[in-house]
N, C-alpha and C positions, 0 to 999 in steps of 0.2 A: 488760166495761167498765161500770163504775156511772156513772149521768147520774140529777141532779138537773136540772142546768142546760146548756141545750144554746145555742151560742152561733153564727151564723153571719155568715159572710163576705155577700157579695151578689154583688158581679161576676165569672160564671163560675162560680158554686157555687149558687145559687137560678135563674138563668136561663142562656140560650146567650147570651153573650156576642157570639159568633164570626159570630151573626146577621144584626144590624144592620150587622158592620162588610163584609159579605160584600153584604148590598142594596145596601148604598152605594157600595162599588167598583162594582158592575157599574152602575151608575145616572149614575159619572164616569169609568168610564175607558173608552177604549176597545179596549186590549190585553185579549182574552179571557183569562178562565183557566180552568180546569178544577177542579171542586169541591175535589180536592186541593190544588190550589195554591190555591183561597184561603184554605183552613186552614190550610196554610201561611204564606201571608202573614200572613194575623191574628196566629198563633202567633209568625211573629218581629217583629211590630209590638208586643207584649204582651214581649216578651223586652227591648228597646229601651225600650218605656213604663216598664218597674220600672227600669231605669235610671235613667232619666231622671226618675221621680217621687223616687226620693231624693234627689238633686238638686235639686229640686224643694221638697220638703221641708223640703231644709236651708238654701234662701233661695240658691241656688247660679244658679237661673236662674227666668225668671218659667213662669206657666201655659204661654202662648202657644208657648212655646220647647219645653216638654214636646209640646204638642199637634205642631208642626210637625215635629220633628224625629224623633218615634217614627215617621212616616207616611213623613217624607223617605230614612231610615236604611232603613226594612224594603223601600222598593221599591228602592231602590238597591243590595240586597242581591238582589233578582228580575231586574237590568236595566229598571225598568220609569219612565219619564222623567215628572218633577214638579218642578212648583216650589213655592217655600214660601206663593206665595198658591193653589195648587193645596191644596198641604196642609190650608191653612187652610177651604178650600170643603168640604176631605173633614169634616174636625172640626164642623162647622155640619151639613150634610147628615147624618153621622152623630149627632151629638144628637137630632136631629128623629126619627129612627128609633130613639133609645134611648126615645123616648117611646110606642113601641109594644111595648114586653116582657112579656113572659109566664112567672110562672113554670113549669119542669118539670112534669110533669104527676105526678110523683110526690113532686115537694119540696112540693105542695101536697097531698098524697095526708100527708105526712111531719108536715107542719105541721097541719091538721086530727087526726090522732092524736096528737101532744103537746100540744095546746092543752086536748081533752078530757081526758087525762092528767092537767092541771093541772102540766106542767111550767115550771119557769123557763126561757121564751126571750127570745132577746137577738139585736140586730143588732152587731157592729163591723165598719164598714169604713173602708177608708182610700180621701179624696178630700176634694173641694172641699164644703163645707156644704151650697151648693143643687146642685150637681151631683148629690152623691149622695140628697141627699134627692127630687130630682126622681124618681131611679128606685125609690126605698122608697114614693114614694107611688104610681107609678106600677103597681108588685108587690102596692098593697093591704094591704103589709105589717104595718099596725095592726090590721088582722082577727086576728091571731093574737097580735101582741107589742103591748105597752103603748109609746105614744111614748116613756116614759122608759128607756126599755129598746133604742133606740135609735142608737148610739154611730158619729159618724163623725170622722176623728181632725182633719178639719178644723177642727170645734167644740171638742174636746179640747184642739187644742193639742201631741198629738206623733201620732205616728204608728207602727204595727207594720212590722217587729217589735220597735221599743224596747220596753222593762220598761214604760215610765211610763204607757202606753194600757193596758195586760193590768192593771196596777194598780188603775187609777183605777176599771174593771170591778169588780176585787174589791173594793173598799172600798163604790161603789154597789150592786151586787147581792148582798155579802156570802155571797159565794160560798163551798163546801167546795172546792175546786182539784182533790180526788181525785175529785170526783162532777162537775165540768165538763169538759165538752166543746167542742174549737173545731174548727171546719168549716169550711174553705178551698181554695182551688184554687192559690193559690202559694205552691213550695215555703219561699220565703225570707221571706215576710211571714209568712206564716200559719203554719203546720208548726212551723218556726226560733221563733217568737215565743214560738206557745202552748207547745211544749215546756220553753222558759226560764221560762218563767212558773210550769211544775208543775202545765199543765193537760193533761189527755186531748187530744189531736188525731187528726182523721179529714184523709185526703189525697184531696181531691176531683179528682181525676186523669183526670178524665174526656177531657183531650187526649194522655192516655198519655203524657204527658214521661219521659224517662228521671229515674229517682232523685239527687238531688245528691251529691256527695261531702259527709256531714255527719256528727257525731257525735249529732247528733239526729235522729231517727227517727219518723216519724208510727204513732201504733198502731193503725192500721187504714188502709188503700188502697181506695181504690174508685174504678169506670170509669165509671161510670152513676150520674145519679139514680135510677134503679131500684135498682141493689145498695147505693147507701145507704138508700134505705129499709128496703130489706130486711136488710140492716147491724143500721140502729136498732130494726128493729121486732125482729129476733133478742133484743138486746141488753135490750129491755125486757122480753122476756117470763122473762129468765133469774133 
């Protein structure tokens, strides 16, 4: 793989995600679970939340609806009893705790070697403007990336994996597409996007989801922030 420019996701691909939403259940509910199960739950609350952010997206239903429903949908798939101003306490509580993330200990390990590289990096993520910028500032993330190098599809205007966000990237960072790189954790925004685009993508796979039925294919897999580093740093030295 040739990288000029290496572009990455945020939520679940630079930090654990599955973190904050795991303090926060056990901080509101009082059905126990078992480490398993609440990777579990996380994982079909995120299965639910893409749902529902395109939806979302496309002016289908408001924020609040995405927020309550991804929460209400995933325990009610556990048996586990909430109501939608329950939901709404978990969304509140869990913000609070998005404001304590950390990234990877290697995605910063990742980011300190491309920075000295003098590589082109980029953020795109899709989300609400200050939501997601709360947590790029949160990640420190202009230690490494330039704010204009930035991109959340809130401010943009569309959202991945439509064409018109992978675009508007290339036009701004005037990209080669054969020498970029996108780095994501889902398979349908991220993965699906960057490879319609005619960009390199890396499958940050690190909750082992099974592979989707797709004609597009991500060109590298990885379980860990560790095996992506160890992924890119292969990959520069070649």
């Amino acid at each position: 793989m040739e990288m000029d420019t290496i572009i990455f996701d945020v939520d679940d691909t630079l930090y654990d995600q599955a973190l904050p939403f795991k303090i926060t259940y056990k901080k509101l509910f009082d059905q126990p679970l078992t480490e398993a199960e609440l990777n579990q739950l996380y994982t079909v609350s995120r299965k639910h939340s893409d749902v529902l952010f395109d939806k979302w997206e496309a002016g289908e239903i408001p924020v609040q609806e995405l927020q309550i429903r991804r929460m209400t949908q995933a325990c009610e798939e556990f048996g586990i009893a909430i109501t939608e101003q329950k939901a709404l306490e978990f969304q509140n509580a869990y913000v609070k705790e998005q404001r304590k993330i950390v990234l990877f200990d290697e995605v910063k390990q990742l980011l300190d070697d491309l920075y000295q590289q003098n590589k082109q990096l980029a953020v795109l993520t899709n989300g609400e403007t200050d939501h997601q910028s709360m947590k790029i500032k949160q990640l420190n993330l202009t230690n490494w990336i330039p704010a204009e190098h930035l991109f959340i599809s809130g401010a943009i205007g569309y959202a991945k994996p439509k064409q018109e966000v992978f675009n508007v990237l290339e036009d701004q960072l005037q990209l080669d597409t054969r020498k970029t790189i996108y780095i994501g954790d889902s398979f349908h925004h991220d993965i699906v996007g960057a490879k319609k685009a005619g960009w390199q993508a890396i499958w940050m796979n690190h909750r082992k989801r099974d592979m989707p039925e797709s004609s597009y294919k991500p060109d590298l897999e990885v379980h860990s922030a560790k095996e992506l580093y160890e992924a890119l740093s292969r990959c520069n030295r070649l």
